[in-house]
N, C-alpha and C positions, 0 to 999 in steps of 0.2 A: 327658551329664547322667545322673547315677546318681538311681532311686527306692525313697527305703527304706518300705514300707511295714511295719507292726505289727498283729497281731491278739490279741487274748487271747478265747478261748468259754469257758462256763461250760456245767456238764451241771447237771441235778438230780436228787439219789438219795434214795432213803426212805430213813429209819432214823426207826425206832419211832412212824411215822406222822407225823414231822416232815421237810419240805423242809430239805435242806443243799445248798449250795454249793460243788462241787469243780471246782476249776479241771480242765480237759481239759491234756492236752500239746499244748505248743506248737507242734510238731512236726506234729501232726494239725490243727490250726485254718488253717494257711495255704494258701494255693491261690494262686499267682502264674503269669499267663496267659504261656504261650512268645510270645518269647523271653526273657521275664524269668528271671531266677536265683530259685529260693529258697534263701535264705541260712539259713544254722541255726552259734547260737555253743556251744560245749561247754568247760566248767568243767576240760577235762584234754586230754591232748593224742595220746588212743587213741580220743576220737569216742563213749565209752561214756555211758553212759545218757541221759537225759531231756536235750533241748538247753536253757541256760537263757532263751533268747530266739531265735524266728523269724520272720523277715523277707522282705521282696524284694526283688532287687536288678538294677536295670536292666545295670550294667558291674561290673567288680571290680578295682577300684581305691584300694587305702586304704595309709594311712602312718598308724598308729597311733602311731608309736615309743614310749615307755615307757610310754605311758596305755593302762588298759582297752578295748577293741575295745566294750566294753558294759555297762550297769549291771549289778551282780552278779557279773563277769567279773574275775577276776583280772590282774595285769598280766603276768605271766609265766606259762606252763604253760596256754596255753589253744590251744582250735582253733576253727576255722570250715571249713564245708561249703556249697559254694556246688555246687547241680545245678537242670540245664533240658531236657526233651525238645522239638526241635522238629524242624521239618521240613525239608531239607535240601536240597530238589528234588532235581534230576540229579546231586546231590553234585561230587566233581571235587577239584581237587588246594587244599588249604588250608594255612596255615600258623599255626601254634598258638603263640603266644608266652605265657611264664612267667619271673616275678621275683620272688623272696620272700627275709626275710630272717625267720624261718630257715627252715622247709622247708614244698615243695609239692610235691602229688601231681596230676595229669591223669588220667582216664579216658575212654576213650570205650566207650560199649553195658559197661561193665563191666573194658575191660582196659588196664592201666596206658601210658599214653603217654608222661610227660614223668615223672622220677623226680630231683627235686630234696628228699633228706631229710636235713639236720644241722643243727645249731645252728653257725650263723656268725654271725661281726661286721657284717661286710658284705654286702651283693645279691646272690644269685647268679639268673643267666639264662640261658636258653633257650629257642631256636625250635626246633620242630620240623615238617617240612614232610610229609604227609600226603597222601592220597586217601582221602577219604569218601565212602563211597557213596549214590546216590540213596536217598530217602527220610525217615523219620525215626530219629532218633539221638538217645542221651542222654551229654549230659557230665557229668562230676561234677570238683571242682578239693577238694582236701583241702588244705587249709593249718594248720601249728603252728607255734606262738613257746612257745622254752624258755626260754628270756629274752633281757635288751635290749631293746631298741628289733622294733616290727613294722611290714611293709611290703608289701603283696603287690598283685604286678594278674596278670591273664591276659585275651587276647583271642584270638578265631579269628577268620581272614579268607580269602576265597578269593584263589586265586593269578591273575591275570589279565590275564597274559602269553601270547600267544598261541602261541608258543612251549613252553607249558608246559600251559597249561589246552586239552582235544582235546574238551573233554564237551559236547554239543549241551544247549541246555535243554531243560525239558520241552515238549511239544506245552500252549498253551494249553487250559482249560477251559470249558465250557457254552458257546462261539458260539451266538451269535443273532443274527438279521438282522431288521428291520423294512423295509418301503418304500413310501415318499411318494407316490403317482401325481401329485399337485397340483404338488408340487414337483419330481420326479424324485432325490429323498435316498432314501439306501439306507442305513441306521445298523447298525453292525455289534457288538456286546457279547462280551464274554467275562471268564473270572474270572482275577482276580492270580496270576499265577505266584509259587511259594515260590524263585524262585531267591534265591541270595546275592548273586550276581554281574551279576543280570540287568539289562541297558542299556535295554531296552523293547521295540516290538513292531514288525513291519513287515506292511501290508495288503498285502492282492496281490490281482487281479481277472483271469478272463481270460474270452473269450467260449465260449461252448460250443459245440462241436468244435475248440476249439483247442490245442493244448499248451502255448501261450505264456501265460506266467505276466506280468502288468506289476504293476509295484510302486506303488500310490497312495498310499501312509502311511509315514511312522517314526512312533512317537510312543511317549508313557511312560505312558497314559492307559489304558485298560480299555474305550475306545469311540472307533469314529470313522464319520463323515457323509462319504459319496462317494457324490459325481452320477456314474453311466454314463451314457456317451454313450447320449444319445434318441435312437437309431435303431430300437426296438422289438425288438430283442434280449436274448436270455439273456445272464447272466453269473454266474460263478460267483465267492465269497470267499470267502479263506480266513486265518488271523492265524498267524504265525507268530513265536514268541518270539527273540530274539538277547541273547548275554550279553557282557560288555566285552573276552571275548578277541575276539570276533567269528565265534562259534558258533552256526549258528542253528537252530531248533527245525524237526521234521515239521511242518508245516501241519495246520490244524483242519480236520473234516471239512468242505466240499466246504458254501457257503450260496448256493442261486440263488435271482436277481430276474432278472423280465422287463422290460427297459427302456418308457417311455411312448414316444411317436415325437414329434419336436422338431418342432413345424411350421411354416410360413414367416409370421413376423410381418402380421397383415389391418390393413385399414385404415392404408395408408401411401399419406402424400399428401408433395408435395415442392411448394414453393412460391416465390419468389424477392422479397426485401425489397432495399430500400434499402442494408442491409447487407453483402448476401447471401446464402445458401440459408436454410430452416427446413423440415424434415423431420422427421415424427412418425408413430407406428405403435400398434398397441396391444400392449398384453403378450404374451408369449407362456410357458404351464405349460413350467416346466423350464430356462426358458431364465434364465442368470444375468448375461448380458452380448448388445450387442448388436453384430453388425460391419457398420458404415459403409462403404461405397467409394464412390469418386468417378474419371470418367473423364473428363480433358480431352479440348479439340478434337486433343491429338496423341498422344490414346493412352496417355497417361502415367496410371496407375491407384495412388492412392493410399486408406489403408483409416484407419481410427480403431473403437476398440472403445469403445462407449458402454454406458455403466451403466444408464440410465434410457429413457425412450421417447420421448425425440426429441433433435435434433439439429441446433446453429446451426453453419453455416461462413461465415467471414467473412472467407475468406480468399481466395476468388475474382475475377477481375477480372472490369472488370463490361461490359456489349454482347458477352459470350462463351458459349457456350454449354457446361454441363456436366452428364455425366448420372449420377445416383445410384440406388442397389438397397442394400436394407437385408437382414441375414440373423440370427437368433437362433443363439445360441452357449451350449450347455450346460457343466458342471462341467467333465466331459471336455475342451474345448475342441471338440468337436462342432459342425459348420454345420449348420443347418437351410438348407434350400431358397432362394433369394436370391426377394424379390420381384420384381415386375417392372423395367424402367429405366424413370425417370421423368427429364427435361432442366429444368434449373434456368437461365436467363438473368438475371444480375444486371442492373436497369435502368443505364441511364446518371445521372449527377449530376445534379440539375438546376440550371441557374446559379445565385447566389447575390449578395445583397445588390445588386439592379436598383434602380438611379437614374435619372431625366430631365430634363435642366436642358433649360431652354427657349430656341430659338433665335427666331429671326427667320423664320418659316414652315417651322422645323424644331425635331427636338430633338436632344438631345446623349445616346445612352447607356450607362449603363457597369454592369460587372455582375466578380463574384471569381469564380474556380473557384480550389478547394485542392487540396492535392497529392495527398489520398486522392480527386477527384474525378477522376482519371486515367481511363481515358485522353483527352485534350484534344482536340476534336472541332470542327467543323464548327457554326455556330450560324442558327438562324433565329427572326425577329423578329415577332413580332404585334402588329398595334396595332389598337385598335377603338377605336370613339365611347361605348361600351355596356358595362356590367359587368354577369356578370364576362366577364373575356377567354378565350375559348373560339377552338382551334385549329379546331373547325370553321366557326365563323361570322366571328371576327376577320380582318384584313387582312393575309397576310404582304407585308413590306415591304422592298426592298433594303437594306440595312445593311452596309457593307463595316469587316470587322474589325480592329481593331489590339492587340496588348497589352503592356503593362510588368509583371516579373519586379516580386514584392513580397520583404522580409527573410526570411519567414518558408518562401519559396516557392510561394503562392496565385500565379496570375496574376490582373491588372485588366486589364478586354477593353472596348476601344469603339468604338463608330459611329454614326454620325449618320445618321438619317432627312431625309431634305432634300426629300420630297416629300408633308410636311406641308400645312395650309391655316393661317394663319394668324390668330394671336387663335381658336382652334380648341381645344379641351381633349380631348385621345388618353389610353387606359388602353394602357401597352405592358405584354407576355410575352416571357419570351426561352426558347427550347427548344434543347436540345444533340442534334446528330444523329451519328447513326454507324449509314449503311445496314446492315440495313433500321430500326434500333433508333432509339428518340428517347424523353430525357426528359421526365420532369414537368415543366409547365413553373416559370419561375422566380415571384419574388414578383412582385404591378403594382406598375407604377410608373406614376404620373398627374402631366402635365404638362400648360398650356395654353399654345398656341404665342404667341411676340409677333409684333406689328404693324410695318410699319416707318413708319406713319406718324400714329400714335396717343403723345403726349406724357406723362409723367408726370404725376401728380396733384400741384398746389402743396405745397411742406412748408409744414405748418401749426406751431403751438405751438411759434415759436422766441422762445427769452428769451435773456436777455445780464445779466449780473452783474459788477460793476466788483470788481476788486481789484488789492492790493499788486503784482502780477506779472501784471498784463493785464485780457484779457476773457475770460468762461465764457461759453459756448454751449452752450444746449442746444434740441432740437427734438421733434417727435412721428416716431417711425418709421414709413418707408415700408412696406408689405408688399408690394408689386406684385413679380410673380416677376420683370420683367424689370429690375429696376432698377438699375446698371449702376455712380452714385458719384453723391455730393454735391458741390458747388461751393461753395466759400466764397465772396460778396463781401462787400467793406467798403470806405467811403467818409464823405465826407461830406454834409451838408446843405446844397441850395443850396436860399435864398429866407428871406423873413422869419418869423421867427414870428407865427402868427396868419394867414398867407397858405397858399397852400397849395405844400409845398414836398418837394424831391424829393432823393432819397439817390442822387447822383450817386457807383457804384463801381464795382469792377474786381475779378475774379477773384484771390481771395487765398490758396485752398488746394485740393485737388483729396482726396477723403474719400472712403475706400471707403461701398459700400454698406450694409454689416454696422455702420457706427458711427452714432450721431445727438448725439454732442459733438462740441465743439473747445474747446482753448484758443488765445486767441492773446494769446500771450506779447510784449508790447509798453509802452515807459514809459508809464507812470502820469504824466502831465505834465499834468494837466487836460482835454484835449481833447474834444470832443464828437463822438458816431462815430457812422458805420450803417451797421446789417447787414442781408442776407438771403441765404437757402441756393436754388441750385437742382437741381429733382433733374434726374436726365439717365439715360436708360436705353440698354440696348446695342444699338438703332440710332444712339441719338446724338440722340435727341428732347430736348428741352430743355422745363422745366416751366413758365419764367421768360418765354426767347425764342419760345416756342409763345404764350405772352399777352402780355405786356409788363409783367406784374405779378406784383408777389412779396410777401408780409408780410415787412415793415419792423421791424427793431426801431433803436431810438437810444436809446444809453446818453453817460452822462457818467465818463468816466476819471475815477477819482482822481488829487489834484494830490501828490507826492508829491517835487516840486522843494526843492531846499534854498531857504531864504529868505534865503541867506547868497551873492550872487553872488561867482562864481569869475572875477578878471580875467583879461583877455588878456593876451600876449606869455608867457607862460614858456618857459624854453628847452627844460623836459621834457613827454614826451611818454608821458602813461599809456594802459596797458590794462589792464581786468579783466573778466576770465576766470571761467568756472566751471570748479570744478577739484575733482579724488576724491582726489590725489596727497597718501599720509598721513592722509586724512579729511579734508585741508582742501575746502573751500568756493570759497572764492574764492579765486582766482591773478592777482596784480597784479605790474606790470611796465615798465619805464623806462627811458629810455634814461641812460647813464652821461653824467656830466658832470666832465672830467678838474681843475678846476679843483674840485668838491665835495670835501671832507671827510666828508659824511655826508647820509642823509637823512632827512624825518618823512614818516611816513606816519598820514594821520588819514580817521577815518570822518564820514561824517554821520549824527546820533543827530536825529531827528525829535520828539522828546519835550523835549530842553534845548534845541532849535532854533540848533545850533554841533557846528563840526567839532569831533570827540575823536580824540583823538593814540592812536592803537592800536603802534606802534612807532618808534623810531630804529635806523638798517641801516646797514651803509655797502657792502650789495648790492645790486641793482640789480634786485631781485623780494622778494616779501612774500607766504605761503601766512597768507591769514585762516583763521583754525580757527575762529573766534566769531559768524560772520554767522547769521543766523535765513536759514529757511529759508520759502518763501511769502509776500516782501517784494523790494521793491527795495533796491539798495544803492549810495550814492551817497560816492567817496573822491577826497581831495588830496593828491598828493606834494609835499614842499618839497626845494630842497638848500640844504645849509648849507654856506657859507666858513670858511676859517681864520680871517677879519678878521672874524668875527662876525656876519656880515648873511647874507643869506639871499634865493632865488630867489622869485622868483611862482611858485605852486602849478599844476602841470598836473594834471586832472583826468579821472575815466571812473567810468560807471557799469554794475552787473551787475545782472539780477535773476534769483533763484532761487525757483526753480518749489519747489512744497511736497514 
């Protein structure tokens, strides 16, 4: 990026007591800071008198071709003077390139380097490869156009091929050292080297009385922060420059710091969680990092560097014993002093989700260990009268263990207490052992044992509700822990009404204990029925047979018979079926009759009170797609002859649940 900069000053001169304004030379008004160029244009092409316009110029690069280089400037017959003193460092081998159409002049400190002078059509160029010496130097570039078209650039670069460039840079400027005792930083300063060529800088530190020099830095910066190792030691720094052949500078004079002394991390305590270890210490001046070890029961010593002041591992197994010592680590990578070893024991698991079903003057118990509750141990059982359950006051109790393998991989473990007291209410614990070591114990589990000869409470709050497709039952729930299944019975009424009379029935379904419905799905034919539930727990007590007495309920069926009697004899023989085949409903079905031509098949519609004809087949099954569901349904097959007449209808009925 080229910057042109413009100045015009004015002076003021008497004359006859009047201020006048006379422009100064251009020439003398500009000041452009190295390495910029000042540029200066001239109205002829021998560089003589007053320039008409001066400027500054960051590069020199222009293609003017037949236009003026500048207001006031001619298009032909003019020059430009492009010069800059700067400083050169350690100087060293450069290459100076030149392009102009029509001619250009080079100097350096005054004497001709590049001598490109005639009017041509075309670019003429040239490199010219140089050694310039350390320090500062002035160039100066002469360029003219005699006519045509103008074009001119020139650049200097150093050569920086190692091969070619041998010049060391200069030794850096003004080091200075500062240092931290809080921190153990040692900040080392110095000023920009004027090389061309220069890559950047390399630190180097070494202890005093030693000759070895070590290298803590590259960098392209003018400062750098280095921790010495806190051992309480000298050390000496010093910055040395390097340039892109890979030449490096004398070193700066000779900066010492006395190192702080790194000391061993206090207040470190090691503790053992549920997890795993938790290890914490407090800061330590200087220290940037912290090193961790850990050594197992076989000697196996692994390390972790921690940033901060403390430390979880969770990655130990646990009834094992492991012992850790923390050590503070400076910039250098320096150990301070290890603390003491402290032994970290991860507890054991302790079981998990403890249940107690209730036996018969025992109970039943069961508990999960998961896979990270490893390793799988040994268990012992507590049980007390009393909360909470306390391993020192509770009862251990024999429990012999068994377990089944879960998907997930947990085990489910159990055993049963069988030296229980009976109708008795126990809080059990269950603890994981692995000599000498033993878990928390697990969650209680509270059970009251059963009886074996204490009966169920009567079921109370049973009703009966008639419909399309049977009887509903429903009852109050039992809560009693031991309570084992419900009994259906159903029967009828013997004796008159208005007398006193008795639902003489019989065992009709067998109902877990978790439900307090039933349906029982049976024709709707009018009949009058009685029911009662008894409950029965897991001795085998009975609620019913324990009294003699149950709550009764008696309902009356819906009558749901066609009024349309179906005669006897027919030769066919129906069935129907509930049936999913298709969505159908109902599956009805026949036996063939070799003499039929075809047959009807009709429903009974309870609303016209008459068979309705749903199909003629001449197969020997019928999928009804149309039956409601939550009714009974009651159909007639006919077969029909060649001679016109027709069979007695054989008949069946289905009902379908809602």
């Amino acid at each position: 990026m080229r910057t042109s900069l413009t100045a015009t000053a004015v002076v003021l001169a008497t004359s006859g007591g009047l201020l006048t304004a006379v422009a100064a030379p251009a020439s003398a008004a500009v000041s452009c800071a190295s390495p910029v160029y000042k540029r200066q244009f001239f109205a002829n092409t021998t560089f003589s008198g007053t320039p008409k316009k001066t400027d500054c110029d960051t590069t020199i690069s222009e293609s003017w071709g037949a236009n003026a280089p500048a207001s006031g400037l001619p298009t032909n017959n003019f020059g430009v003077r492009w010069t800059v003193t700067r400083d050169f460092g350690s100087g060293g081998p450069f290459a100076l390139t030149a392009a102009a159409q029509d001619g250009i002049r080079v100097y350096l400190d005054g004497t001709r380097k590049i001598d490109i002078w005639k009017n041509v059509s075309t670019t003429a160029k040239k490199t010219l490869n140089l050694t310039i010496p350390k320090g500062k130097h002035t160039l100066r570039i002469d360029y003219v156009n005699w006519t045509g078209n103008a074009n001119v650039s020139f650049a200097y670069t150093p050569r920086t091929t190692a091969t070619v460039d041998k010049v060391k840079p200069l030794t850096p400027l003004d080091p200075l050292l500062s240092y931290d005792t809080a921190t153990n930083k040692a900040k080392l300063t110095w000023t920009k080297n004027q090389e061309m060529d220069l890559a950047g800088y390399r630190v180097y530190r070494r202890l005093r009385g030693s000759t070895s020099w070590t290298k803590v830095a590259t960098t392209t910066a003018v400062s750098h922060t280095d921790t010495p190792p806190a051992t309480g030691d000298a050390y000496y720094y010093e910055v040395r420059a390097h340039d892109k052949a890979g030449n490096e500078s004398t070193g700066t004079a000779d900066q010492l710091v006395t190192s702080i002394i790194l000391k061993t991390p206090a207040g470190y305590s090691a503790s053992a969680t549920a997890t795993g270890a938790e290890l914490s210490w407090r800061p330590v001046a200087g220290a940037v990092k912290y090193r961790v070890e850990r050594t197992d029961y076989d000697g196996v010593t692994k390390s972790w560097d921690v940033m901060g002041v403390s430390h979880s591992d969770d990655t130990i197994a646990r009834a094992t014993p492991f012992k850790y010592r923390v050590a503070a680590v400076d910039g250098s990578g320096h150990l301070s002093p290890y603390t003491e070893t402290l032994t970290v024991t991860r507890p054991l698991a302790a079981p998990r989700e403890l249940t107690a079903t209730a036996g018969i003057g025992s109970a039943n118990l069961a508990w999960t260990m998961k896979p990270e509750d490893a390793p799988y141990t040994e268990f012992r059982v507590y049980r007390s009268k009393t909360l909470p359950v306390s391993t020192s006051t509770a009862q251990s109790v024999p429990c012999t263990t068994t377990f089944t393998t879960l998907a997930d991989g947990s085990r489910r473990y159990s055993c049963g207490d069988f030296s229980a007291e009976e109708g008795t209410t126990y809080h059990y614990a269950v603890q994981a052992l692995q000599w000498p070591h033993a878990s928390p114990l697990s969650n209680t589990a509270t059970v009251t044992t059963l009886t074996s000869d204490k009966a169920p409470a009567a079921v109370t709050g049973l009703t009966a509700k008639a419909t399309e497709y049977g009887i509903e039952l429903d009852w109050a729930d039992n809560t009693e822990d031991d309570l084992y299944r419900y009994v259906v019975y159903k029967g009828t009424l013997l004796g008159d009404p208005g007398d006193e009379q008795v639902c003489s029935a019989s065992e009709r379904e067998y109902l877990s204990y978790a439900t307090s419905a039933y349906r029982d799905v049976t024709l709707p034919d009018g009949d009058q029925v009685c029911y009662f539930i008894d409950a029965r727990d897991k001795a085998g007590n009975s609620s019913f047979k324990s009294t003699g007495n149950a709550n009764v309920v008696v309902v009356d069926e819906l009558d749901l018979t066609p009024t349309v009697a179906t005669p006897e004899g027919s030769p066919l023989t129906v069935t129907a079926t509930k049936w999913d085949l298709d969505n159908a409903r109902v599956h009805l079905s026949w036996n063939e009759l070799d003499s039929a031509t075809g047959y009807d098949v009709h429903r009974w519609n309870p609303v016209s009170k008459q068979y309705e004809l749903l199909t003629t087949t001449t197969d020997r099954w019928y999928y009804d797609t149309t039956a409601a569901k939550g009714t009974t349904h009651h159909y007639r097959v006919t077969a029909h002859y060649a001679d016109g007449t027709q069979s007695l209808p054989g008949a069946d009925h289905v009902i379908l649940e809602p």
